[in-house]
C-alpha positions in Angstrom: 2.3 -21.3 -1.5 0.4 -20.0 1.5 -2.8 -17.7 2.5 -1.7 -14.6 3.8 -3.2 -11.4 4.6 -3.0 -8.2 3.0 -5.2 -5.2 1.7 -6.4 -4.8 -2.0 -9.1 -3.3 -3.6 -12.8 -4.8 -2.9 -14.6 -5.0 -6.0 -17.9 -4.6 -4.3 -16.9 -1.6 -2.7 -13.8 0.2 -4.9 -12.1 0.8 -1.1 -9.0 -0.9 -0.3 -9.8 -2.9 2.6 -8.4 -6.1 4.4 -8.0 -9.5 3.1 -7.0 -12.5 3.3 -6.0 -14.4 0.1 -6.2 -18.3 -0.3 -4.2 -20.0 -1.9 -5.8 -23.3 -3.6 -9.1 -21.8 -3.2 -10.0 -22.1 -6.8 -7.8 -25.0 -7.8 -3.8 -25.2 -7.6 -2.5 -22.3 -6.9 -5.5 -19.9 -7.8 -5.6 -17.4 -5.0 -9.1 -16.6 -3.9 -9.2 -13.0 -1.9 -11.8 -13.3 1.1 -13.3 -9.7 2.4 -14.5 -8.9 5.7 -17.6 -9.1 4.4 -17.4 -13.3 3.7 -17.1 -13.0 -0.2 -14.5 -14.7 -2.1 -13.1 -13.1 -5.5 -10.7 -14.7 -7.9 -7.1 -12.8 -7.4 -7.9 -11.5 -10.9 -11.0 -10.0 -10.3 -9.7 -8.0 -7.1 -6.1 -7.4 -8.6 -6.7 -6.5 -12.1 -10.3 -4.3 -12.1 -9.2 -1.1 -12.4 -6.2 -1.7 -15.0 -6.6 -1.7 -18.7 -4.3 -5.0 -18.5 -6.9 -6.5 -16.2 -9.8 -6.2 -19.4 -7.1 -7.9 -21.6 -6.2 -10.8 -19.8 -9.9 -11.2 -18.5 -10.4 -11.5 -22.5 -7.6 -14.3 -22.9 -8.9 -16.2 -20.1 -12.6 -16.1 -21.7 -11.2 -16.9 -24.8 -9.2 -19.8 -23.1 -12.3 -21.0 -21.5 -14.1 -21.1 -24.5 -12.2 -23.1 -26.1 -12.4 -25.5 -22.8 -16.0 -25.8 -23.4 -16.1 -23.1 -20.6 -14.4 -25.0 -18.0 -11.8 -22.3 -16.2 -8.6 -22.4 -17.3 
């Protein structure tokens, strides 16, 4: 995998804007979507907001960390 650049959806803003995503960033192969701005998301949190799927699979991942001890998954 690579970092690339791309647009999406900035949670901070709800605007599509530029990006670059990072692969690695948050351990193998978790992407990690840098704004203009200088703030990193996790690829789930810019992808996923604004679908219903996005609520369900942030709820399997909580419930994965949780049974982790709250590590990320």
């Amino acid at each position: 995998m690579s970092n690339y650049f791309g647009k999406a959806v900035n949670p901070a803003t709800g605007e599509y804007e530029n990006a670059e995503f990072l692969d690695d960033h948050f351990g193998r192969h978790r992407y990690g979507v840098r704004f203009a701005d200088g703030k990193v998301w996790r690829w789930w949190e810019v992808f996923f907001r604004e679908r219903k799927v996005g609520k369900e699979w942030e709820a399997r991942e909580a419930k994965k960390r949780e049974m982790k001890g709250g590590k990320d998954v």
